[in-house]
Biotite code that builds the C-alpha atoms (Angstrom):
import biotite.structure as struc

atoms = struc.array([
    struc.Atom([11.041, 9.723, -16.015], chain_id="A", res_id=1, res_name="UNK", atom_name="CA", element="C"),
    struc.Atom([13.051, 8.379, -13.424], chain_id="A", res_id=2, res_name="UNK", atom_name="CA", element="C"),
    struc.Atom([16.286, 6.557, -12.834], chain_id="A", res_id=3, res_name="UNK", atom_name="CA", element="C"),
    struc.Atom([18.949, 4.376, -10.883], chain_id="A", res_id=4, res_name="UNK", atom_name="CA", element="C"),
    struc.Atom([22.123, 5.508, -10.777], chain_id="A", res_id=5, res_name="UNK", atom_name="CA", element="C"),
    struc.Atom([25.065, 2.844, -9.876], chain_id="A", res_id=6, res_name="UNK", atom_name="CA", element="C"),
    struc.Atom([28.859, 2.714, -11.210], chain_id="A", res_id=7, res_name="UNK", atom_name="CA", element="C"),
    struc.Atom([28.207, 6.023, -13.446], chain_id="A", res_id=8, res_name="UNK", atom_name="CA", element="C"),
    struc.Atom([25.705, 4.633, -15.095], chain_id="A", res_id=9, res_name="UNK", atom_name="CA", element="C"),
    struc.Atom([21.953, 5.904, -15.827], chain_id="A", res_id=10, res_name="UNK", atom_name="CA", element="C"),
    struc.Atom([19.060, 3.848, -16.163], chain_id="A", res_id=11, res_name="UNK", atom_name="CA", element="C"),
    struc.Atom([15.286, 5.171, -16.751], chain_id="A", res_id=12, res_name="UNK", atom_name="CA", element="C"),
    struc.Atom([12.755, 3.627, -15.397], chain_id="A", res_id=13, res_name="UNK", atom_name="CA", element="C"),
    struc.Atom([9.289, 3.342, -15.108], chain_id="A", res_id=14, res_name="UNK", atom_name="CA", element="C"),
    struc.Atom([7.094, 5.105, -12.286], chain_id="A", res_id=15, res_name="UNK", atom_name="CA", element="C"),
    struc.Atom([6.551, 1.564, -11.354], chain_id="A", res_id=16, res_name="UNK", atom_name="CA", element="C"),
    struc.Atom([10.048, 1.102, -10.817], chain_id="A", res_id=17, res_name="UNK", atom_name="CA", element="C"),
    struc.Atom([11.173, -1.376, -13.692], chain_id="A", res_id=18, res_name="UNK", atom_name="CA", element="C"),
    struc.Atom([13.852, -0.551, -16.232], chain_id="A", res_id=19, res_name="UNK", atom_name="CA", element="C"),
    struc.Atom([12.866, 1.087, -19.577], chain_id="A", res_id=20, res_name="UNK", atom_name="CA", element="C"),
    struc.Atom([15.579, -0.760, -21.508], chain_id="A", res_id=21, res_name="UNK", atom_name="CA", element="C"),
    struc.Atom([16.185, -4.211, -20.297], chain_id="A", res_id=22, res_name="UNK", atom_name="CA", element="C"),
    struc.Atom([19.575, -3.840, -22.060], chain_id="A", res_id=23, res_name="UNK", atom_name="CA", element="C"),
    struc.Atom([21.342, -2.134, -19.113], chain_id="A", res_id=24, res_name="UNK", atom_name="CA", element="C"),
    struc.Atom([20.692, -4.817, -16.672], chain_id="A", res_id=25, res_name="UNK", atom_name="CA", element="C"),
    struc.Atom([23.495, -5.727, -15.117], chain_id="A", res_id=26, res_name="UNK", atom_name="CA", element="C"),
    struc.Atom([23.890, -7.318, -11.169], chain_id="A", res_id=27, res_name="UNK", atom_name="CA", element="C"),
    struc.Atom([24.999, -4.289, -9.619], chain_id="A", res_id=28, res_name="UNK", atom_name="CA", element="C"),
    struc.Atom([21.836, -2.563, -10.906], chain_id="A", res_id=29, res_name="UNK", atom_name="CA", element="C"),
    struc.Atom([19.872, -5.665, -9.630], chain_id="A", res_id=30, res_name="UNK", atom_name="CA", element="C"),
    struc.Atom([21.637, -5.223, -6.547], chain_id="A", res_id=31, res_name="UNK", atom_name="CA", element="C"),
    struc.Atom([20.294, -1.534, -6.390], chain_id="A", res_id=32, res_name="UNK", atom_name="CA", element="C"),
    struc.Atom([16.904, -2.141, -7.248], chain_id="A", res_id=33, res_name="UNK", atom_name="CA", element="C"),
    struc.Atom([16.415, -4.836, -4.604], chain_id="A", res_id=34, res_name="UNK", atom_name="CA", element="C"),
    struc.Atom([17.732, -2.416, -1.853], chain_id="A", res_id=35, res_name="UNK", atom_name="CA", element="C"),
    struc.Atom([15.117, -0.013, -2.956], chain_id="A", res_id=36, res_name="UNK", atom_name="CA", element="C"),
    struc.Atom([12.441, -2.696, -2.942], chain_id="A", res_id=37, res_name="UNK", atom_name="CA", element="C"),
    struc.Atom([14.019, -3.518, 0.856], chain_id="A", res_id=38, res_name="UNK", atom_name="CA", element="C"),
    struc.Atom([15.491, -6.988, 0.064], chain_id="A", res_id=39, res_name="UNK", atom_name="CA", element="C"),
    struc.Atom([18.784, -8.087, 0.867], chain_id="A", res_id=40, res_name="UNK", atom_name="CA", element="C"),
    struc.Atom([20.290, -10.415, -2.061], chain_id="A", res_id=41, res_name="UNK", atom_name="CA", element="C"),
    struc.Atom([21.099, -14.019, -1.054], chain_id="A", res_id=42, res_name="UNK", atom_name="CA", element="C"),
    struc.Atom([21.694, -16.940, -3.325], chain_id="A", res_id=43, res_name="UNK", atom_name="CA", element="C"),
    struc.Atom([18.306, -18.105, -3.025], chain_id="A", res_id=44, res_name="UNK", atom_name="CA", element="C"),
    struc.Atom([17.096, -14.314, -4.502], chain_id="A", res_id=45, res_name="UNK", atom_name="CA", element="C"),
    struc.Atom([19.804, -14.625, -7.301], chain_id="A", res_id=46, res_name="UNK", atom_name="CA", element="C"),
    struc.Atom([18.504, -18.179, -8.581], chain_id="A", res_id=47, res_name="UNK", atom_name="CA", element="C"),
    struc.Atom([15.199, -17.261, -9.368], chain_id="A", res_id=48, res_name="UNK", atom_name="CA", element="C"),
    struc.Atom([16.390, -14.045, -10.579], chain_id="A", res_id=49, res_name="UNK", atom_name="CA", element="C"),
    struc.Atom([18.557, -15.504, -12.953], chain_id="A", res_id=50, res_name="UNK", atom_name="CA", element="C"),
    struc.Atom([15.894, -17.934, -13.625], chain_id="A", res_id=51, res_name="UNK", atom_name="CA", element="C"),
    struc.Atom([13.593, -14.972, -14.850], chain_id="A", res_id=52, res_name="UNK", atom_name="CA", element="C"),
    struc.Atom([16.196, -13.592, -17.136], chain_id="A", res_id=53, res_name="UNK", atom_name="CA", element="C"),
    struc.Atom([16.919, -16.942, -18.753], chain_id="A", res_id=54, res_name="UNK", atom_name="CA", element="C"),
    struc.Atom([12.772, -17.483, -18.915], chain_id="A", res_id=55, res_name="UNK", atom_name="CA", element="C"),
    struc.Atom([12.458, -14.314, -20.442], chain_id="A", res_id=56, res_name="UNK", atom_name="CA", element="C"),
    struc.Atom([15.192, -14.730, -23.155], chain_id="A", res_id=57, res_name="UNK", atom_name="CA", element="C"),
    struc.Atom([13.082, -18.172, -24.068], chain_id="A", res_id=58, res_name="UNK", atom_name="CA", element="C"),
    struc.Atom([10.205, -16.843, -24.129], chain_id="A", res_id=59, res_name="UNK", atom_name="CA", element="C"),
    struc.Atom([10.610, -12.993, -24.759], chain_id="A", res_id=60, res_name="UNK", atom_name="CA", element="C"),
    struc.Atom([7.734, -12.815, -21.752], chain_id="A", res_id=61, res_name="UNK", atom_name="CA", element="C"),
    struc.Atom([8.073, -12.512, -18.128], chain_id="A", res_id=62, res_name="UNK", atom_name="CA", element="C"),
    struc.Atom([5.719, -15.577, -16.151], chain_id="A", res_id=63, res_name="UNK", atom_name="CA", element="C"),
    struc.Atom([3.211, -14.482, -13.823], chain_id="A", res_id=64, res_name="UNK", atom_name="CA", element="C"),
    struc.Atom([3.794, -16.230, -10.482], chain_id="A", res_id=65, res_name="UNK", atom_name="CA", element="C"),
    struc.Atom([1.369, -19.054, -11.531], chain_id="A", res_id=66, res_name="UNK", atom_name="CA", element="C"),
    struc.Atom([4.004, -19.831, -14.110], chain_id="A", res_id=67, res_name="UNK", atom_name="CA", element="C"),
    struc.Atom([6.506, -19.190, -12.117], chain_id="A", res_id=68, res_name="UNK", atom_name="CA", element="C"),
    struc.Atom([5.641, -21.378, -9.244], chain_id="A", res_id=69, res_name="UNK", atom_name="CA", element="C"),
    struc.Atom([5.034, -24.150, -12.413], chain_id="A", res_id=70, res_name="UNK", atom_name="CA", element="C"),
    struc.Atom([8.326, -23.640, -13.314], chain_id="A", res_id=71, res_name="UNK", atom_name="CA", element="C"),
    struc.Atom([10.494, -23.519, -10.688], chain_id="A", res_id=72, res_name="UNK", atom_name="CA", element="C"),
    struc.Atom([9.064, -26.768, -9.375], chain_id="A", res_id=73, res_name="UNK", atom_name="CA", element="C"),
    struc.Atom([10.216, -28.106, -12.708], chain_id="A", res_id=74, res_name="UNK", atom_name="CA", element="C"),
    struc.Atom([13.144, -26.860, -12.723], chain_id="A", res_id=75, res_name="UNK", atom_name="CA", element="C"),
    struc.Atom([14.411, -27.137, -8.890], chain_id="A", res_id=76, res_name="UNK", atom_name="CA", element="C"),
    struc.Atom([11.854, -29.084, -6.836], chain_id="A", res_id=77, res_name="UNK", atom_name="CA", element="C"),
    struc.Atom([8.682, -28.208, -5.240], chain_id="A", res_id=78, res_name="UNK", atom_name="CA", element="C"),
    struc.Atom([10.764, -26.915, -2.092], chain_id="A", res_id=79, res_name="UNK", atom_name="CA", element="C"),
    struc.Atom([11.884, -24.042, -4.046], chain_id="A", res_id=80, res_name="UNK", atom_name="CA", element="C"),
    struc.Atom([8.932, -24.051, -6.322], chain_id="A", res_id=81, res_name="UNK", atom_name="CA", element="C"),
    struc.Atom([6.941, -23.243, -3.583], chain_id="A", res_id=82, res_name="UNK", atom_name="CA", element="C"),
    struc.Atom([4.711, -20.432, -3.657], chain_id="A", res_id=83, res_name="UNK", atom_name="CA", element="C"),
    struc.Atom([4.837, -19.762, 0.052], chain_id="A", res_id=84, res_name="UNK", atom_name="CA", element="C"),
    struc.Atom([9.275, -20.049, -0.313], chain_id="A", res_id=85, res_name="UNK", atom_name="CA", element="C"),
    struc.Atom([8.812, -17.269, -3.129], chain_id="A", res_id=86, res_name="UNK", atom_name="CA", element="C"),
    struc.Atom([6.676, -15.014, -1.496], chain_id="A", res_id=87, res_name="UNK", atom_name="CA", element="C"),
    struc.Atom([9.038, -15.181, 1.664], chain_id="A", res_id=88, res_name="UNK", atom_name="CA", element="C"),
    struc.Atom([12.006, -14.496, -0.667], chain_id="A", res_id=89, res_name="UNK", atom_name="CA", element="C"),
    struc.Atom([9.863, -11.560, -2.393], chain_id="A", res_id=90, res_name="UNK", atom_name="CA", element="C"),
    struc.Atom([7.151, -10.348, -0.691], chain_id="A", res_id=91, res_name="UNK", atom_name="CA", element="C"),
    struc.Atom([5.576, -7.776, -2.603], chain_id="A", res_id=92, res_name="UNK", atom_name="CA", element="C"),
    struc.Atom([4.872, -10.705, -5.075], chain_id="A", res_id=93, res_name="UNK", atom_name="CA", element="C"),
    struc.Atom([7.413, -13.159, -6.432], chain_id="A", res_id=94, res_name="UNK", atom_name="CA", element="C"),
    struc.Atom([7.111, -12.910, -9.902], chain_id="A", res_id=95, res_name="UNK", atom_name="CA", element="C"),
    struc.Atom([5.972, -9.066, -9.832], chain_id="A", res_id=96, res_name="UNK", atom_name="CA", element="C"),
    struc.Atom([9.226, -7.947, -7.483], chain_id="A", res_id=97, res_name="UNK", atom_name="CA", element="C"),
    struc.Atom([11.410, -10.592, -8.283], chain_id="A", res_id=98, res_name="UNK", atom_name="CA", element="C"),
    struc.Atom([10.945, -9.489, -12.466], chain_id="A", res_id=99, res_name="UNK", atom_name="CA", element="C"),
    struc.Atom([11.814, -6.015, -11.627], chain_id="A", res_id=100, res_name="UNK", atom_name="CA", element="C"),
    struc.Atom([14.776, -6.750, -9.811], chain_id="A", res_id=101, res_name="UNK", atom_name="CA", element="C"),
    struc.Atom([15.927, -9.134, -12.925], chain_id="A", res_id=102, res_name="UNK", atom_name="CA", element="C"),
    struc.Atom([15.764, -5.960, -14.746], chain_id="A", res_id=103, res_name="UNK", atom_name="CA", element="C"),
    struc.Atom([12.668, -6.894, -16.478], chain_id="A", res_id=104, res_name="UNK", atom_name="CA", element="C"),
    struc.Atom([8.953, -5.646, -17.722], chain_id="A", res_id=105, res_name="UNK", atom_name="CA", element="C"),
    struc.Atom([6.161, -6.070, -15.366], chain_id="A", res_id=106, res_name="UNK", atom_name="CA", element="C"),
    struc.Atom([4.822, -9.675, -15.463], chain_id="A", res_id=107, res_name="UNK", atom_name="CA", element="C"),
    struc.Atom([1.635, -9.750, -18.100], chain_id="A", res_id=108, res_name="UNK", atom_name="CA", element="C"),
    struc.Atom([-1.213, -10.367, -15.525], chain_id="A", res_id=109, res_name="UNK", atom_name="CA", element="C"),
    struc.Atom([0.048, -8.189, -12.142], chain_id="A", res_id=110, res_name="UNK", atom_name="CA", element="C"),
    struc.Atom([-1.854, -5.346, -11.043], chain_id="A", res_id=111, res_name="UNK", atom_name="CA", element="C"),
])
């Protein structure tokens, strides 16, 4: 198994990339992780990161981007809602990338 390594600190992963214990999350992991997955961290990034984590505490799931997308135009508006905003602030998928940055499992539903 893999890992990240950042402040001393270990954390497995899967061959996927995403943490094996969602417990060691912190921001400068997250900040590590996105770097590998070639995405520079603005506050647009963070909010639906920490939008995921809070999702994921409700519901002890993380959305697929259908849900997501649902979601986030509840929450913040269809402008950053938008399935066309998310994919441009994660590309390989928004719920998919975006999850594994928040330090959580792969969203039920992604290949």
């Amino acid at each position: 198994m893999s890992a990240y390594q950042v402040n001393g600190t270990v954390a497995e992963h899967d061959e996927e990339g995403y943490l094996t214990d969602i417990g060691v999350w912190n921001t400068d992991l997250a900040d590590l992780i996105a770097k590998a997955e070639n995405i520079e961290m603005s506050p647009e990034h963070w909010e639906v990161v920490n939008f995921l984590r809070d999702y994921y505490e409700e519901y002890q799931i993380a959305p697929a981007v259908r849900i997501l997308v649902k979601e986030m135009t509840k929450k913040y508006g269809k402008e950053k809602g938008d399935q066309k905003a998310l994919y441009a602030l994660f590309p390989y998928g928004p719920a998919k990338q975006a999850c594994k940055i928040a330090g959580l499992p792969k969203p039920t539903g992604c290949v």
